[in-house]
N, C-alpha and C positions, 0 to 999 in steps of 0.2 A: 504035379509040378505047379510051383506058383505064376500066376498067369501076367505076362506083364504089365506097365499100367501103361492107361492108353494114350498113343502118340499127339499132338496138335495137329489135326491132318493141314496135308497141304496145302496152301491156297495159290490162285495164279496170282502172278506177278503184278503191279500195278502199270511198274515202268513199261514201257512200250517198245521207248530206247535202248532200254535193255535186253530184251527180248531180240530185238529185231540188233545190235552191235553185238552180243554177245550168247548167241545162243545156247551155246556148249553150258555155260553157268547155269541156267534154265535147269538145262536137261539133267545135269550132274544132282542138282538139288532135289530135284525129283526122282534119280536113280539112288540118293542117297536113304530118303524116305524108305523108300522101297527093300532097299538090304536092312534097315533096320527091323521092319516089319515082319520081316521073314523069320528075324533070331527069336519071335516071341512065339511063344505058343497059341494055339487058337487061328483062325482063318486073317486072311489079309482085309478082307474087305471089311471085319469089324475094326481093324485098327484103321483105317482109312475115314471110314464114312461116322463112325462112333454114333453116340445118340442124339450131337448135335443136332445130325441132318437128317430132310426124310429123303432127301435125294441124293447122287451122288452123278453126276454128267458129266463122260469124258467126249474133249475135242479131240480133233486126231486133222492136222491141218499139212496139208502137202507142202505149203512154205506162208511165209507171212510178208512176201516180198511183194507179192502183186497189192493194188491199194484197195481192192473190193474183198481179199480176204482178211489183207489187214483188220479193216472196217469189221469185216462180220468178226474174227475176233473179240476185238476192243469192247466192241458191244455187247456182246455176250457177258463176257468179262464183268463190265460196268453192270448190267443187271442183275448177275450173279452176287456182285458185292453188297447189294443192296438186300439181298434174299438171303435169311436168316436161316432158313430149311433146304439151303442147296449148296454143294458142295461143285465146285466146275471145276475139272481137271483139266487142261490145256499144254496140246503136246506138238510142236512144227518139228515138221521132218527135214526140213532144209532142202526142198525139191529132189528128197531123193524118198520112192516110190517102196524099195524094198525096208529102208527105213523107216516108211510109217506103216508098212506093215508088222514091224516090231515095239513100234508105238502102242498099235492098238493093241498086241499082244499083252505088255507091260499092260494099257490101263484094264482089259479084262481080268487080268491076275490079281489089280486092286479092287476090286467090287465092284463096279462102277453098273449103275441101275439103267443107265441108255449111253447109246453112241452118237454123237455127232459129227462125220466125218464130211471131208471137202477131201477131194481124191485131185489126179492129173489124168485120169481117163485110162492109166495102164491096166493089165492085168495082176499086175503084182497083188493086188490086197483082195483079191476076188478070193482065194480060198482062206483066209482068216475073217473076211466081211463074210462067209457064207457061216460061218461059226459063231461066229456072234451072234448074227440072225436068229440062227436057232433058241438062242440063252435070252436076247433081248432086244430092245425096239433100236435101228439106224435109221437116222437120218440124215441122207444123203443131199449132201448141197453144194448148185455148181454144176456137174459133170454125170448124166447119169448113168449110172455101173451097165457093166455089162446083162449082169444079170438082173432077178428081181428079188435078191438079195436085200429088200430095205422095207421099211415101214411108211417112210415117207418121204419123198421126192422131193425138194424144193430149188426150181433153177427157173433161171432170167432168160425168157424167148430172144436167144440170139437170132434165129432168122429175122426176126421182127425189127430189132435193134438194125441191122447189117438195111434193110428195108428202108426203114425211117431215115435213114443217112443217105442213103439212094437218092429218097424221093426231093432230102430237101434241100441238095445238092446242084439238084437237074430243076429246081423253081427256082431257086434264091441266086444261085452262081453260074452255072454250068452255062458256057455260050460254046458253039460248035469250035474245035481246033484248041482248046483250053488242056492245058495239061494236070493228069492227077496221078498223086501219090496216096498209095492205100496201104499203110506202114499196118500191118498185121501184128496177132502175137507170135506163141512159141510153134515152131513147125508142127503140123499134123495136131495141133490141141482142137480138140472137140468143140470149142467154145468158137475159137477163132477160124476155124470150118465155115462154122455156122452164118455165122457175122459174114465172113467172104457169098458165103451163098445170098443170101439177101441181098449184100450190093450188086454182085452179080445181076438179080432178077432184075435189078432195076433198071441196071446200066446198059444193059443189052438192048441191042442197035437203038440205044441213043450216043453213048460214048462209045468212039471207036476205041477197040482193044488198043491197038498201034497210042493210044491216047495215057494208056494208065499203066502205072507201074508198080509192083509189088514189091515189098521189103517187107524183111522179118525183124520186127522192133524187140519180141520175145517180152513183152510187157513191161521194158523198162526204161525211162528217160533216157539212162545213157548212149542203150543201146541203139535206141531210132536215130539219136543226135549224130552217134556215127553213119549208120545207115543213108540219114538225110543227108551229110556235106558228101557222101562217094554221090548221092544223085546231083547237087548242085553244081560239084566237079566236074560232072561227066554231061551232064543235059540242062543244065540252067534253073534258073528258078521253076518251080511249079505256080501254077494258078490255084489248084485245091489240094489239100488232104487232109483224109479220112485216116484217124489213127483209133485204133480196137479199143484203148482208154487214154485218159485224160495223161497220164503221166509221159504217155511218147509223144502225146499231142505236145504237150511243151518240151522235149526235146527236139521236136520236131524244128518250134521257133526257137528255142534256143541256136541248133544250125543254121538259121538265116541269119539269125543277130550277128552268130560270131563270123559267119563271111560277110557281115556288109550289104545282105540281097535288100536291095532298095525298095522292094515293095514287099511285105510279107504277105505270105498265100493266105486267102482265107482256110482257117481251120477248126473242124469237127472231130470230137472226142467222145470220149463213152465213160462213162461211172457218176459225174453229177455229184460226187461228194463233198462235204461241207465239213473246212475244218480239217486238217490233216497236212496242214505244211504248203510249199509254193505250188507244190503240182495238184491240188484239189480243185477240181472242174469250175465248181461257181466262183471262188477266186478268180482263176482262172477268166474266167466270162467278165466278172467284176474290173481288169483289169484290162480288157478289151485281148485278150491274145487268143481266146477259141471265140469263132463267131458262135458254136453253140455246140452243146457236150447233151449224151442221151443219157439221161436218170434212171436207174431200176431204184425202186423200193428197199428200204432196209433187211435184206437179208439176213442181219444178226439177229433183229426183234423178232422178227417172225420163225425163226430157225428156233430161240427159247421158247417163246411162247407157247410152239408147236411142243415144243421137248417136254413141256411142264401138260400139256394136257393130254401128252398119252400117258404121263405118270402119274396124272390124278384119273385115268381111265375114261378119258372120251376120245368121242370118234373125231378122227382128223382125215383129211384128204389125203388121199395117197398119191397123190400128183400136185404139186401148185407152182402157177406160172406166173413169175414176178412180172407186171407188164411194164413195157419201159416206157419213158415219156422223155420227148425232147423240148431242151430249155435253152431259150438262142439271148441274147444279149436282150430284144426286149421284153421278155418276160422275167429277163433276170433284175431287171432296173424297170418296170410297169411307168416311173415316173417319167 
C-alpha cells in the first residue's frame, strides 16, 4: 500500500484569546489531525512528530482559566515556538478531570515523546498517568498525584505562600478587633488547603477565629466579587483580605468600588504575574489596589526546561519546590 505523504503536524495556537473564547475550535482542530492520521498507513506518531522534530511534548491542562496555568501555558508555548526541534502539543480540558483523562489518551495515541500534565488533584487520570509512566517521562506540575506515577514533580510551596500572608498581615496591618476576609479557591483543592493551613499557623491566637471569614472565590474575579458584596451586605466593610491569587484580590475591590465602601481594605494576592490583562498582580501593585501579592517563579520555564533535559537524557530533580517571594508596593516602586 502506498504510504501517505506526510501531514504539517500540528502546532499550538498562538491566540490566547482564542484558546481561552473558544475552546471547542482548538480541540476540533486537533481532533481533526488526528482522524486524518489514522486513514494513512504506517504509525501516528510518525505522521505527527515527522523528521522535523526531535521532540514531540504533550501538555494535558485541567483548564486555562486560572492565571498561573494560563501563564505556565503561554510560556511553554512561546519557547516552543522559538525551538526548531520541538514539537508542543497543548490540550485544556475545560475543568473537567475525566476529559483530560481522554486528552492524554488522544496525545499518547499521537507519539508524543514526554507528558506534561497540570491535573485538579482528582483521581480521574491516576489510571491512564500510571500508563504513561510506564511508556514515558510526566511531569507533574501544580498538584501532586496521588501516586508516584511521575518523573518529576514540579509545585509552588503553598504552605509557605499561606505563611508569608500570615506573617505580613499580623506586622504591617493586623491591630486587635480588625476584621478579615480569606477569599479562598475552589472547595477541597489541594493547593487552596494548603495556602488555608499556613494562614492558619499564623493566625492562631493572634486573630480571633470570631475575627475571619472564609468564602470560596474558586479562583475567579467574578466569583470573589459576588462572594465579597454577600459579606459587605451582611457584616460591613473588612479591614484585610487575603485572596489565594491576584485575580479575586481584584474582585475582591472591585466589590467595594461598586458598593461605594469608603475606605478600601487593605489587600493581599498570590501569583505576582507581569502582563496578562487588568487582574495581573504587579499591575495590580503598580496601581495601588493590592498592598502586595506573593510571587512564585515561572513555572512555565522551568516545567520546559526540565522537559528538554530528561530528553536529552540528564538527571533532573525528582521534586522541585518553586519558592515564593512577597512583593508589597515598595519593592514594586524601590523609587
Amino acid at each position: 500500500m502506498r504510504p501517505c505523504s506526510p501531514m504539517r503536524p500540528w502546532r499550538p495556537i498562538r491566540s490566547w484569546n482564542c484558546i481561552l473564547v473558544n475552546k471547542m475550535v482548538c480541540v476540533a482542530v486537533f481532533l481533526l489531525v488526528t482522524m486524518n492520521c489514522a486513514g494513512c498507513s504506517g504509525s501516528r506518531s510518525s505522521e505527527v512528530k515527522t523528521d522535523a522534530y526531535d521532540h514531540v511534548i504533550g501538555v494535558s491542562m485541567i483548564n486555562m482559566v486560572e492565571p498561573w496555568l494560563y501563564n505556565l501555558a503561554q510560556v511553554m508555548t512561546d519557547m516552543a515556538d522559538h525551538d526548531a526541534n520541538v514539537n508542543l502539543i497543548l490540550l485544556d480540558a475545560a475543568n473537567n478531570s475525566q476529559k483530560q483523562a481522554e486528552d492524554i489518551s488522544s496525545l499518547m495515541n499521537n507519539g508524543i515523546d514526554l507528558l506534561i500534565m497540570a491535573s485538579d488533584g482528582s483521581d480521574t487520570v491516576d489510571a491512564i498517568q500510571h500508563e504513561v509512566y510506564e511508556k514515558i517521562p510526566v511531569i507533574a506540575v501544580g498538584i501532586q498525584p496521588h501516586s508516584d506515577d511521575y518523573t518529576t514533580l514540579i509545585q509552588a510551596d503553598d504552605l509557605k505562600i499561606g505563611q508569608i500572608a500570615g506573617e505580613y498581615i499580623l506586622e504591617h496591618f493586623y491591630h486587635l478587633g480588625d476584621k478579615v476576609v480569606v477569599m479562598q479557591g475552589v472547595q477541597n483543592s489541594p493547593i487552596s488547603l494548603k495556602r488555608l493551613e499556613g494562614f492558619k499557623s499564623c493566625a492562631a491566637d493572634k486573630i480571633p477565629e470570631r475575627d475571619i471569614s472564609y468564602y470560596e472565590g474558586e479562583w475567579m474575579k467574578d466569583r470573589a466579587e459576588l462572594r465579597l458584596k454577600d459579606y459587605l451586605v451582611s457584616k460591613g466593610k473588612p479591614d484585610i483580605i487575603f485572596a489565594f491569587n491576584d485575580d479575586m484580590a481584584f474582585g475582591c475591590y472591585t466589590a467595594c468600588r461598586q458598593l461605594r465602601v469608603s475606605q478600601i481594605p487593605q489587600i493581599i494576592g498570590v501569583d505576582g504575574l507581569e502582563g496578562g490583562g487588568e487582574t495581573a498582580g504587579r499591575q495590580l501593585l503598580d496601581k495601588g489596589i493590592l498592598q502586595a501579592t506573593i510571587k512564585s517563579p515561572d513555572f512555565g520555564a522551568l516545567a520546559y526546561d526540565t522537559a528538554l533535559k530528561i530528553l536529552d537524557g540528564q538527571e533532573t530533580d525528582r521534586q522541585m519546590s518553586v519558592v515564593p517571594q512577597l512583593i508589597d508596593q515598595v519593592q514594586a516602586d524601590p523609587d
